[in-house]
ZAMARGU-4260 file (C-alpha; in steps of 0.2 Angstrom, whole numbers, plus 5000, padded with zeros to 4 digits):
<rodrens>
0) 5001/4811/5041 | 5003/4807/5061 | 5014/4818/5070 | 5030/4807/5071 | 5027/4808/5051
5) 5030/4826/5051 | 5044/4827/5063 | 5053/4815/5051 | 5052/4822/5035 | 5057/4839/5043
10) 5073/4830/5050 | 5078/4824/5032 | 5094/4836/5027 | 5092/4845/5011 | 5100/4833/4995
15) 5097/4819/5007 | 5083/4805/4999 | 5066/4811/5005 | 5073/4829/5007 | 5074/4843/4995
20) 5088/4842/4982 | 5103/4851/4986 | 5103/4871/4982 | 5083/4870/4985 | 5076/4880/4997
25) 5069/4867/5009 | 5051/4871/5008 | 5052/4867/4988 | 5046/4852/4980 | 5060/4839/4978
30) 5061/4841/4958 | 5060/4860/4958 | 5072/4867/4950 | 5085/4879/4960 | 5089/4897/4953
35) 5073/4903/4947 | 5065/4902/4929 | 5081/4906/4920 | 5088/4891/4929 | 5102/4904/4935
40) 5111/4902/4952 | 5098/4912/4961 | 5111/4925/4964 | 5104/4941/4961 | 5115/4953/4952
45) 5119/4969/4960 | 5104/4983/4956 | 5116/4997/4954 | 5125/4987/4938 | 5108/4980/4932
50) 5102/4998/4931 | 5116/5008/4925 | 5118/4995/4908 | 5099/4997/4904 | 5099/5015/4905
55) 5114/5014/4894 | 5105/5005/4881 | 5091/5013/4883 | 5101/5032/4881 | 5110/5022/4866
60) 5092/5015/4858 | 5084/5034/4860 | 5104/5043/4855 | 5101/5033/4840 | 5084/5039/4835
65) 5088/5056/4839 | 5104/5058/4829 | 5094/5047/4812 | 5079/5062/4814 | 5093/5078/4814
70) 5105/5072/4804 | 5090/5067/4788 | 5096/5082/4777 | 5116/5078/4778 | 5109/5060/4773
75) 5100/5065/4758 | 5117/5078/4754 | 5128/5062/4755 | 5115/5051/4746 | 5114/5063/4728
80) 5100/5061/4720 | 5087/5053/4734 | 5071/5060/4737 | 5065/5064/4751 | 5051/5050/4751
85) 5066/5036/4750 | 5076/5045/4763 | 5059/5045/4774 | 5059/5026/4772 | 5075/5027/4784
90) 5062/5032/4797 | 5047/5023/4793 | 5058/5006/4793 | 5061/5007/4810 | 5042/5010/4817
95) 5039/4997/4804 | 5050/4982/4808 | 5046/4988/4828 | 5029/4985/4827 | 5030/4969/4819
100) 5042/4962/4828 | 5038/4968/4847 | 5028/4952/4853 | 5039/4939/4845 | 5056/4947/4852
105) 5048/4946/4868 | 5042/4930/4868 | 5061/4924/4862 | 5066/4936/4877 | 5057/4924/4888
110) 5063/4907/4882 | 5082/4912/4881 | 5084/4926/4896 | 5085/4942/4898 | 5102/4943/4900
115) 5105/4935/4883 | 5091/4943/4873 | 5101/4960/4880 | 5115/4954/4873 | 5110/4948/4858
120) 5100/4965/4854 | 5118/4974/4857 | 5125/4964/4842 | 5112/4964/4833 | 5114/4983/4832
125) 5130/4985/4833 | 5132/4975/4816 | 5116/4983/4809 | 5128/4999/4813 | 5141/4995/4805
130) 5131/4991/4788 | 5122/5008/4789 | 5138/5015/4789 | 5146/5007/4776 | 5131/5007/4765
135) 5133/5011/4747 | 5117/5018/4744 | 5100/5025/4751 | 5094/5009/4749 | 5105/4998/4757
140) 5104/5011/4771 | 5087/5009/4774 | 5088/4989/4774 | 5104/4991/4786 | 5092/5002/4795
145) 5078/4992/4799 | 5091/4978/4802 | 5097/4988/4817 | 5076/4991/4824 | 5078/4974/4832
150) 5092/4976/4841 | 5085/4990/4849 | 5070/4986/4862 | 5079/4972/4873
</rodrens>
């Protein structure tokens, strides 16, 4: 490239042919994408906000295990008749469906966003929260249970 070469493709104004697209930085290729990976407006959010929902789903994911582990005996009182081996199952459900679904969940993480793998979690147990309320036996509780495990490692 001779110089006069250079100094003319640095002239070329950004969204201009020959110059980067418009919303490129100017020292990206012209069919880069602008935004990132997620394809997102390149804004970043503010880190205050970012980390004050994270720690609340993380208090909620840990809350949550927590409560299941104290409140076992009231369980099997409300659940007449279960043993103590089906109401472990409430439990074991969740390190269960954890480990098997860790690597997947994190590779649907990185195709759709972290933003919306979040959110998706959150419904996923909130619903799953619902149903293990609602559940009409110790059974049902333990499938609602291990529902909810996926919706808790965002």
């Amino acid at each position: 490239m001779s110089p006069s070469d250079a100094q003319t493709a640095d002239s070329v104004a950004p969204g201009e042919p020959g110059g980067a697209p418009s919303g490129a930085p100017s020292g990206a290729p012209s069919g880069a994408p602008s935004g990132g990976p997620s394809g997102g407006t390149g804004r970043a959010a503010p880190f205050g906000a970012v980390f004050a929902i994270v720690a609340a789903g993380v208090a909620m994911s840990n809350l949550d295990l927590f409560i299941v582990n104290v409140a076992l005996p009231q369980v099997g009182d409300h659940f007449a008749g279960a043993s103590l081996a089906s109401l472990s199952w409430i439990l074991n459900a969740y390190a269960v469906v954890f480990a098997a679904l860790l690597v997947p969940a994190g590779g649907l993480a990185d195709r759709a966003g972290a933003k919306r793998a979040y959110l998706l979690g959150i419904a996923v147990f909130t619903l799953a929260s619902v149903a293990c309320a609602v559940a009409p036996g110790v059974w049902w509780l333990v499938a609602a249970a291990s529902c909810r495990r996926p919706g808790r490692r965002r």
